[in-house]
C-alpha positions as CSV (number, residue, x, y, z in Angstrom):
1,X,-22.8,-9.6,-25.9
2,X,-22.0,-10.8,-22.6
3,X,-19.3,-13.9,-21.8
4,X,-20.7,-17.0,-20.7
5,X,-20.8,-17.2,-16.4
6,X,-17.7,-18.8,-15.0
7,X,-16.5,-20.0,-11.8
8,X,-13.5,-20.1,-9.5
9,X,-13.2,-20.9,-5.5
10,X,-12.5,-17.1,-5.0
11,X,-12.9,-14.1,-6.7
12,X,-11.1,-11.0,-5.9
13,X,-12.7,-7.5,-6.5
14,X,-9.7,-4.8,-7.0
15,X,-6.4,-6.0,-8.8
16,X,-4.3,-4.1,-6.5
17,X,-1.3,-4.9,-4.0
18,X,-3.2,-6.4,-1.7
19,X,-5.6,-8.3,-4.3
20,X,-2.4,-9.6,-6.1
21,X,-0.9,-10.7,-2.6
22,X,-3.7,-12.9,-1.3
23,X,-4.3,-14.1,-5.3
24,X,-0.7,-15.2,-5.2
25,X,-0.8,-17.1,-1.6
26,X,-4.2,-18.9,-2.7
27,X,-2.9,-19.9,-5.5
28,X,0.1,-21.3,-3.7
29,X,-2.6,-23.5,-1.7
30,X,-3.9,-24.8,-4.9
31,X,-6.9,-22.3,-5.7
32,X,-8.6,-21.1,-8.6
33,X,-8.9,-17.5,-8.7
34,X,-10.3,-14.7,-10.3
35,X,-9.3,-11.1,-9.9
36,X,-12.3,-8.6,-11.6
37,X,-10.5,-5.3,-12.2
38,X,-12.0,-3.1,-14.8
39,X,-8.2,-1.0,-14.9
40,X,-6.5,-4.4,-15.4
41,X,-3.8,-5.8,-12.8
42,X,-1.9,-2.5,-11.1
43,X,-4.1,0.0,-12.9
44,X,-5.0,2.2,-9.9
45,X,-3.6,3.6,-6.9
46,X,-0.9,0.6,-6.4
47,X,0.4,2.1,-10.8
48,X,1.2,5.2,-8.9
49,X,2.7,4.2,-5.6
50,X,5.7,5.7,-3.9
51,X,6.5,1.8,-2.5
52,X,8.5,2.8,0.2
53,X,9.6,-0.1,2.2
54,X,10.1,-0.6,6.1
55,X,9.9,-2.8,9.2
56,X,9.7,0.1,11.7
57,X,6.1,1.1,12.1
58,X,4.7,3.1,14.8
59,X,1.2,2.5,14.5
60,X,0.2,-0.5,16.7
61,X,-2.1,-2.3,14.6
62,X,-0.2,-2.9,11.4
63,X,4.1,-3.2,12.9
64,X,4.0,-7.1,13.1
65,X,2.6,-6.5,9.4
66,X,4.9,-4.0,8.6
67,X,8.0,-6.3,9.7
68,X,7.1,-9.5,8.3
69,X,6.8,-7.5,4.9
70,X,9.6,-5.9,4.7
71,X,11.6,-9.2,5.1
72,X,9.4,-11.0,2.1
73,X,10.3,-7.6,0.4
74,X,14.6,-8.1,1.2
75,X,13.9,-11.8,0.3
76,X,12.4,-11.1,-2.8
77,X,8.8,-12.5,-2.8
78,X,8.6,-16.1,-2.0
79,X,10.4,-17.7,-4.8
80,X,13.0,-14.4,-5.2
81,X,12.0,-13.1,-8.5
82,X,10.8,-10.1,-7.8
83,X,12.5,-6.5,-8.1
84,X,15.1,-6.2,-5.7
85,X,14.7,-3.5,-2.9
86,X,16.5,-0.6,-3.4
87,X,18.1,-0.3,0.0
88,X,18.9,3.5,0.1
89,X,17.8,2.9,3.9
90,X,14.8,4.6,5.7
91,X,14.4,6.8,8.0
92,X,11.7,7.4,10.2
93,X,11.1,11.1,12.2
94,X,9.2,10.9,15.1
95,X,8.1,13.4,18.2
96,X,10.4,12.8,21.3
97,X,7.3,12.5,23.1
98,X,6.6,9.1,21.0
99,X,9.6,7.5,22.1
100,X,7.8,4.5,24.7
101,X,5.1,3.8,21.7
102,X,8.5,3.8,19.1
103,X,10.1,1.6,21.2
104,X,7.9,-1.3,21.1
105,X,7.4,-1.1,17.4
106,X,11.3,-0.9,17.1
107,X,11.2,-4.3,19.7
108,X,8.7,-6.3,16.5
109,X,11.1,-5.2,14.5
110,X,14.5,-6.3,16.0
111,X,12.4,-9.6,16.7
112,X,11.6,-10.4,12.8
113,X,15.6,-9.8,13.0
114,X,15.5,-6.0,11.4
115,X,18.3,-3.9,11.8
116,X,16.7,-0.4,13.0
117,X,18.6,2.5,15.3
118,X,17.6,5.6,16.9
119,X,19.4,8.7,15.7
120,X,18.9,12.4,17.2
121,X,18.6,15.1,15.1
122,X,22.7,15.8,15.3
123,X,23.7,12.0,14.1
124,X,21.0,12.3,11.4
125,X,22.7,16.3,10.4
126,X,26.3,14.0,10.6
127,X,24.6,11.3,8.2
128,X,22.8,12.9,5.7
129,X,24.1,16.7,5.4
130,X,21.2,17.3,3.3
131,X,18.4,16.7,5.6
132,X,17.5,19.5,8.2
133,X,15.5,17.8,11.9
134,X,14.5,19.9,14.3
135,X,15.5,19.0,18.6
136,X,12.3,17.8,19.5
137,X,12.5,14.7,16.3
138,X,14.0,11.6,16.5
139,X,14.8,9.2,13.4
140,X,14.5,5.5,13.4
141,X,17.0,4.7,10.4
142,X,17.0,1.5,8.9
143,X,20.1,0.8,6.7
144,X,18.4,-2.2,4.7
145,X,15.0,-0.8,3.7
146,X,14.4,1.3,1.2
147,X,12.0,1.6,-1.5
148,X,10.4,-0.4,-4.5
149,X,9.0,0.3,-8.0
150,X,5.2,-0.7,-7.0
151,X,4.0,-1.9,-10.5
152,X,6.7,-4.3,-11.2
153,X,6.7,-5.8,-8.2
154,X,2.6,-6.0,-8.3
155,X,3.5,-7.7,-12.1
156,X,6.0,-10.1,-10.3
157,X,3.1,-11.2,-8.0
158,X,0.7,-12.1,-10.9
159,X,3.6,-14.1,-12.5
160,X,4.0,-15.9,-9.3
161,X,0.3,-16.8,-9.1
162,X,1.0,-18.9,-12.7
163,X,-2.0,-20.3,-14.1
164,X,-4.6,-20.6,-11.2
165,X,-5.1,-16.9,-11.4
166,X,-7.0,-15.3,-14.4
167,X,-7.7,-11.7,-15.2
168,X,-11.0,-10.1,-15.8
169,X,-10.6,-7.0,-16.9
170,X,-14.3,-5.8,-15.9
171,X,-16.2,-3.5,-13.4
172,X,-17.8,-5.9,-10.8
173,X,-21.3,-4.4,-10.4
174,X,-22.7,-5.9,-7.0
175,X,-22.3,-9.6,-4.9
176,X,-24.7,-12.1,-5.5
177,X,-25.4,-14.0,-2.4
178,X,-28.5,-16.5,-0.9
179,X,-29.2,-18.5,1.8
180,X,-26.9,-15.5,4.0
181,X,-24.0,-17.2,1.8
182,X,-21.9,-15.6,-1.1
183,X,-22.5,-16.9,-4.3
184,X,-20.2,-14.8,-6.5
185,X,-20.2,-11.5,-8.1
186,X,-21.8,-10.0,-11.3
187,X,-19.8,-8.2,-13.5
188,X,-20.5,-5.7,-16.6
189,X,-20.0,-8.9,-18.9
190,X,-21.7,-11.4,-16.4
191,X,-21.8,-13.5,-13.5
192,X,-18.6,-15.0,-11.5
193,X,-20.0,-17.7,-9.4
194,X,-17.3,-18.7,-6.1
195,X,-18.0,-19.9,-2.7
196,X,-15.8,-16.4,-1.4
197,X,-16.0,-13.0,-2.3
198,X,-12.6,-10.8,-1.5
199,X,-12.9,-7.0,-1.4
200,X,-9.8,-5.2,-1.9
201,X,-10.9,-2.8,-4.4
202,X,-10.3,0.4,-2.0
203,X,-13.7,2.8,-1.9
204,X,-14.7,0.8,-4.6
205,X,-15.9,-2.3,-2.3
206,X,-17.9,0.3,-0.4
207,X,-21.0,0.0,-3.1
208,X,-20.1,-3.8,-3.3
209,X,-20.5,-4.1,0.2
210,X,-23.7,-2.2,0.3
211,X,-25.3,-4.5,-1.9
212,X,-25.4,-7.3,0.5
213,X,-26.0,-5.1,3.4
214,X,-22.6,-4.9,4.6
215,X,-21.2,-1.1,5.9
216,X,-18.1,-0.4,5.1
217,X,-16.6,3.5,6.7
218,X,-14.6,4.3,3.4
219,X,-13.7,7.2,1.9
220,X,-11.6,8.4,-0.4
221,X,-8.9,10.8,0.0
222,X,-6.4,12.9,-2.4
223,X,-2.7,12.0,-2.5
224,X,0.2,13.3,-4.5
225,X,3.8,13.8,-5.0
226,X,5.7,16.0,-7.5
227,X,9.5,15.0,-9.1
228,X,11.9,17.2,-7.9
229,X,15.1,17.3,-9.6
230,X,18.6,18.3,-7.8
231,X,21.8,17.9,-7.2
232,X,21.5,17.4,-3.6
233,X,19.8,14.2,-3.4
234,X,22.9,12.0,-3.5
235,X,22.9,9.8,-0.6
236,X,19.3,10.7,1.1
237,X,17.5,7.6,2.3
238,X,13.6,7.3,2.1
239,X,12.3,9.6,4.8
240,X,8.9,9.6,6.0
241,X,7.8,12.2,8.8
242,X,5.3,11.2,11.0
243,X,4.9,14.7,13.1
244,X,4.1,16.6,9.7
245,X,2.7,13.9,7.1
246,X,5.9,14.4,4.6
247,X,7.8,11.8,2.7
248,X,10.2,11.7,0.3
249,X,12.4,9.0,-1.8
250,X,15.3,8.8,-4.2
251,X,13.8,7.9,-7.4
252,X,16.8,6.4,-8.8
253,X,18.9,8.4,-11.1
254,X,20.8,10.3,-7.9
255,X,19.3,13.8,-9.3
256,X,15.4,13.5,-8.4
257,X,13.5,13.2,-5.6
258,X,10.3,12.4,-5.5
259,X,8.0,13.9,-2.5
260,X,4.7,14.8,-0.9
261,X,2.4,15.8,1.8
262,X,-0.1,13.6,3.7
263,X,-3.6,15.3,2.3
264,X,-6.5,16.5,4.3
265,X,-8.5,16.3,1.4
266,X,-11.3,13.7,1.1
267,X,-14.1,13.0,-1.2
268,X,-12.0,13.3,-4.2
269,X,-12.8,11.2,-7.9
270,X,-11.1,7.6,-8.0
271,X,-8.8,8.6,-10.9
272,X,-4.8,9.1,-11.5
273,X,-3.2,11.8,-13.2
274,X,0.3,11.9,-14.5
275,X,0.5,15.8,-13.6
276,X,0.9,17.6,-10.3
277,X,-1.3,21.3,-10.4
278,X,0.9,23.9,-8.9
279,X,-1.2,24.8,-5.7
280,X,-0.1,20.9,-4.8
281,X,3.9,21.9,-5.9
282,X,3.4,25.1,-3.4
283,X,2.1,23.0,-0.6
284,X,4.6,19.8,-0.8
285,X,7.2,22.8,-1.3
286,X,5.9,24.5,2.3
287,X,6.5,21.1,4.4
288,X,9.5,20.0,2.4
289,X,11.8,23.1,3.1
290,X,11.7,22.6,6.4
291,X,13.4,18.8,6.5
292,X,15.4,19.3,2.9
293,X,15.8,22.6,1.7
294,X,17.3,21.7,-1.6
295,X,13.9,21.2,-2.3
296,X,12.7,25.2,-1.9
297,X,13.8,26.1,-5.3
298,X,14.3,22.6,-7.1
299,X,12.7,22.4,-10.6
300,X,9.4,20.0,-10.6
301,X,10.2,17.5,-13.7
302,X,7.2,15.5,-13.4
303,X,4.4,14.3,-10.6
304,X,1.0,12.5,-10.0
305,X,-2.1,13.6,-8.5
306,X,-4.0,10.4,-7.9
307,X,-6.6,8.9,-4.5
308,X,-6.0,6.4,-1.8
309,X,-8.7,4.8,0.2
310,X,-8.8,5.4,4.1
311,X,-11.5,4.3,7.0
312,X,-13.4,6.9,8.9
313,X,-12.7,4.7,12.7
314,X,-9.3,3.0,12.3
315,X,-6.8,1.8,10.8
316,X,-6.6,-1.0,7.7
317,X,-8.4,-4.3,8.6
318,X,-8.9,-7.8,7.1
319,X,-12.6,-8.8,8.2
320,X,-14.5,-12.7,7.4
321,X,-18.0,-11.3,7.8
322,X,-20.7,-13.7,9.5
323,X,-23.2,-12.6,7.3
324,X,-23.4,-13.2,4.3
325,X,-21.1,-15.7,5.0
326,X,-18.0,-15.9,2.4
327,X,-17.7,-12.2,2.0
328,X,-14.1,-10.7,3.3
329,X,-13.1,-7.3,3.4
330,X,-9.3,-5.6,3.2
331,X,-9.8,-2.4,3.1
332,X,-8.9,1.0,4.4
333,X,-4.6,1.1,4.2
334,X,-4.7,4.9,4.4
335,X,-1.8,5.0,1.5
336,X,0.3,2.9,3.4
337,X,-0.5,-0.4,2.1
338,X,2.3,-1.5,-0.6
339,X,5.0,-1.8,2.8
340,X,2.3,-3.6,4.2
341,X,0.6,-6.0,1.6
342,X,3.1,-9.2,1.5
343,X,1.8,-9.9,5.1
344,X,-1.9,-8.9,4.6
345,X,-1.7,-10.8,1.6
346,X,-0.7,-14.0,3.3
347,X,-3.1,-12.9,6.5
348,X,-6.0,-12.4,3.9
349,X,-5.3,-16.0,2.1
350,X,-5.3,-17.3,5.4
351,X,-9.5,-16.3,6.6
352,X,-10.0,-17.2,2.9
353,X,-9.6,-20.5,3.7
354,X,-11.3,-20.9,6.8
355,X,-13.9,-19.2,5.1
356,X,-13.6,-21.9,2.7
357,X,-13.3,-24.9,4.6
358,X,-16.8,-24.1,6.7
């Protein structure tokens, strides 16, 4: 038997970061929303996040993002109740040749008042003993960013939506819409009727999308990380290497490290799996060596093969779409979205309204 159609003045398809975020601000404006998930709240790619935190990011497009996050991140979420940032620091390795395009993502971040320096490879060998970075590398370190357990903090976002934000723990099916206007979205146990329509369920809103004639260039793509435990790992920051696609991460107990490979891979199933096969251990191993050799031999304890959700012509975006009018898209984060989603959260909640108030 289906449930009885209901209504709220937004309904969010994909209980993610970056559906929780923009939940959370609307709320804070006084809206009724509804976030259709059929994994529940955090149940996808955002359960098996690395949540590495930072203000510094090269990539044009997102840095304002990037830095206004990270601060909500040190602050604690608006009303300070969510997990604290583990502030191991992070460190950034870029080419040499990047330096002009580093700089002006290093100027956002001094602006929104982040402290970020540039270290060549012989302060960062001085710093951490454990890392190994090649001449033609640079590190941006960051001594107050860090990392975050993603699924708490996505929990401490629901909490902070309160009572204007329910949970329907379904598999939206398509958008209803008429008159080139959004009327809601039907579900697998019936209609949601609301004047706006979020997407922010990753290659999931592609099929949404469809249905009301909107293209969106997703795809999914495979990512993963395997625990490595040693004794090495004391003092590393979080280190993310642009020039090969590595990163790496204390996870907490000061004995394992958890790290992986940017993947070429694309086209992969939307599902997560609490294992790591070893032709993924072998090829995180390959790049790894090379920046912390510690991890050539450690044990693997544990790992995740899961997805992420990246765009075929650029980077993440937030789109109001003219027709049919109430429909927005946030889509296409590329596996970086937890640093980023406080801010597209709060960017998201903001065309929601305007959306709204036409």
């Amino acid at each position: 038997m289906t449930a009885p159609p209901t209504s709220a003045d937004v309904v969010i398809v994909g209980g993610g970061i970056m559906g929780l975020t923009t939940a959370e601000r609307l709320t804070a404006r006084g809206h009724r929303v509804i976030v259709v998930d059929d994994t529940g709240a955090t149940g996808g790619a955002t359960s098996v996040s690395g949540g590495l935190v930072r203000a510094f990011e090269p990539t044009a497009a997102h840095a304002a993002w990037a830095a206004e996050s990270c601060a909500v991140y040190q602050a604690r979420g608006p009303h300070g109740d969510w997990p604290a940032l583990r502030e191991d620091g992070s460190l950034t390795l870029i080419d040499r040749s990047g330096l002009r395009r580093a700089t002006a993502a290093l100027d956002v971040a001094h602006s929104a008042g982040h402290e970020a320096e540039v270290l060549t490879p012989g302060d960062i060998a001085r710093r951490f003993p454990s890392l190994t970075v090649p001449d033609h590398l640079l590190g941006v370190l960051e001594p107050h960013a860090g990392w975050l357990p993603a699924a708490d903090v996505a929990r401490a976002v629901r909490r902070d939506a309160g009572d204007r934000l329910k949970l329907h723990t379904d598999r939206a099916t398509a958008l209803l819409h008429s008159d080139a206007r959004i009327r809601g979205v039907r579900t697998t146990t019936g209609t949601v009727y609301a004047d706006a329509v979020l997407l922010a369920a990753g290659a999931g809103s592609e099929p949404l999308a469809a249905s009301v004639g909107v293209r969106l260039p997703l795809r999914t793509r495979a990512i993963g990380y395997c625990l490595f435990r040693t004794e090495s790992s004391a003092g590393l920051p979080t280190v993310v290497d642009h020039t090969t696609g590595a990163w790496l991460r204390p996870w907490g107990d000061g004995e394992t490290v958890l790290a992986g490979v940017t993947s070429t891979v694309t086209g992969v199933p939307i599902t997560v799996r609490r294992d790591v096969s070893a032709t993924e251990e072998q090829r995180v191993r390959a790049v790894l060596k090379d920046r912390c050799p510690a991890l050539a031999h450690a044990p693997v304890v544990g790992g995740v093969a899961a997805y992420d959700c990246l765009t075929t012509d650029g980077p993440g975006t937030v789109t109001a779409w003219p027709r049919p009018r109430g429909l927005v898209t946030a889509v296409g984060w590329n596996g970086g979205g937890f640093k980023l989603a406080p801010a597209v959260g709060r960017h998201t909640a903001d065309r929601i309204v305007e959306v709204l108030a036409r």
